[in-house]
N, C-alpha and C positions, 0 to 999 in steps of 0.2 A: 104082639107084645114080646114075645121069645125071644123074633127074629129083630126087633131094636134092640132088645137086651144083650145078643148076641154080635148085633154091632157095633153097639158100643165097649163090648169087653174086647173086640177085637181090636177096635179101634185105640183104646188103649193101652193095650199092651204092644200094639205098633208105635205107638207114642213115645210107650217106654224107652222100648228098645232100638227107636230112633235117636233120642236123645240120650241114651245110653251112649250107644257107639258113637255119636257125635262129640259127646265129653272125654271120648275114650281117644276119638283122634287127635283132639284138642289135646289133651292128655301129654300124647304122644310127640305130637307137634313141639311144645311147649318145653317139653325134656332135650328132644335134638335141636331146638335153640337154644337152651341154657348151655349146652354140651358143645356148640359151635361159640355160643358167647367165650367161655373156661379156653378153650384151645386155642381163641384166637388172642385172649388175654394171655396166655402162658406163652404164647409165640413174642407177642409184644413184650413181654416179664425176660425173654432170652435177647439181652442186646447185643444187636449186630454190630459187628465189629467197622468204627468209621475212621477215616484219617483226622485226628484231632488238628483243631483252630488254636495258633498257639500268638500273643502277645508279646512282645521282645521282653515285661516282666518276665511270661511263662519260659521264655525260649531262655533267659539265662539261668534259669531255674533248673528245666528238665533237659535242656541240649546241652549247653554250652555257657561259662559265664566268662565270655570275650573281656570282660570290662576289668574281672581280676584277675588275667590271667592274659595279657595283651600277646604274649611272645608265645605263647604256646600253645595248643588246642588240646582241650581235657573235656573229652567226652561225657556229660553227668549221666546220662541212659544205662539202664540195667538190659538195654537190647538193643542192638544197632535199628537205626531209621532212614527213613526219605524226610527229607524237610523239602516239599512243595512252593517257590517263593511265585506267586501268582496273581493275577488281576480277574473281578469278574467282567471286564468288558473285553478281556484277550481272545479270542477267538482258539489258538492252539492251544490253551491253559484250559477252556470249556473243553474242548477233545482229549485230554488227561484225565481230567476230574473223575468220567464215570471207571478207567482204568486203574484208577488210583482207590476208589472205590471196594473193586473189586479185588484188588491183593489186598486190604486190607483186612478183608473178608479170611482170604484165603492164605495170608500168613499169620493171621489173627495169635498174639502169644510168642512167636517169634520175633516179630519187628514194629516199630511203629509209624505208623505212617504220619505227617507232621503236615498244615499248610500254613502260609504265612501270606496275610493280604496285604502287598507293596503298597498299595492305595492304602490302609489304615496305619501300618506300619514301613515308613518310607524310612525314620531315621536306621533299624532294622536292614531293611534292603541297601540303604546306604554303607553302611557298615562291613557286608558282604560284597559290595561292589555289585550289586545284583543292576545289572544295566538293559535287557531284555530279559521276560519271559516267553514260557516258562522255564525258570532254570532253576533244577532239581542238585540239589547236595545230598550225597550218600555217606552216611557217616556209620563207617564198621566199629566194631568193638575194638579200642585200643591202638587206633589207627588212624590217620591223617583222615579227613573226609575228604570225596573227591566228586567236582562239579559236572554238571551237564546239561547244555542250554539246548530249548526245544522241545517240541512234543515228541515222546517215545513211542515206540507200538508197544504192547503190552507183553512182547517175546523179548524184547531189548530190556524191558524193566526187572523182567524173571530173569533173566541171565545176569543182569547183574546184582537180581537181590543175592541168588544162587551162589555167585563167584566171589561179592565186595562184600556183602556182607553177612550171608551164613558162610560163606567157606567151604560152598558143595561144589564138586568139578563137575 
């Protein structure tokens, strides 16, 4: 009788402390996902910097309003830009995008990067004479903006964010 008595208190408090440490892992588990949820939300909560989608409304808003201003070019931007005029079925305008991407990232605050979809906005494209893409306009602070058809490398776009439109030799 002892030796049941004795196997069951042992067996017990293996019980215990089975399901102890198991609530303990659980525990544990439980907090380094809540802690992985939080950081992946605050990652999500900091937005990366993307080239905005702009409408001929938005483009004579925040670039340029051509329409009152036929004779002259007057920059509305508080920062010089790229204005992207592109197609999603262009094949070299798809080779820009993840480039365009990427300085946007990385001059994020300096510049803004701008696209403009010829396919929704044709009267837009017409306006600019935009006759192939992609053809990129750089438009510096207080200065004519100046064109360029094609897909860039992405050392051609820094040289000339660099030179047109911060102003860095």
């Amino acid at each position: 009788m002892k030796i049941n008595l004795l196997v069951l208190t042992i067996s017990a408090v293996l019980s215990i402390t089975a399901c102890s440490s198991k609530d303990q892992k659980q525990s544990s588990q439980q907090k380094t996902e809540s802690l992985e949820t939080e950081n992946n939300i605050q990652k999500s909560d900091k937005k990366m910097a993307k080239p905005i989608h702009l409408t001929k409304a938005e483009f004579l808003q925040k670039v340029a309003n051509y329409e009152a201003n036929p004779d002259k070019w007057v920059y509305l931007g508080d920062k010089p830009c790229i204005i992207d005029f592109y197609a999603d079925w262009c094949g070299p305008c798809k080779m820009v995008a993840p480039i365009l991407e990427e300085l946007a990232q990385e001059y994020d605050g300096q510049i803004y990067i701008y696209k403009v979809d010829t396919e929704a906005e044709m009267e837009l494209a017409s306006d600019f004479g935009i006759r192939s893409i992609p053809t990129l306009l750089f438009c510096p602070m207080g200065e004519a903006p100046q064109m360029a058809q094609g897909a860039l490398p992405k050392d051609a776009f820094k040289q000339a964010i660099n030179e047109v439109l911060l102003k860095k030799s």
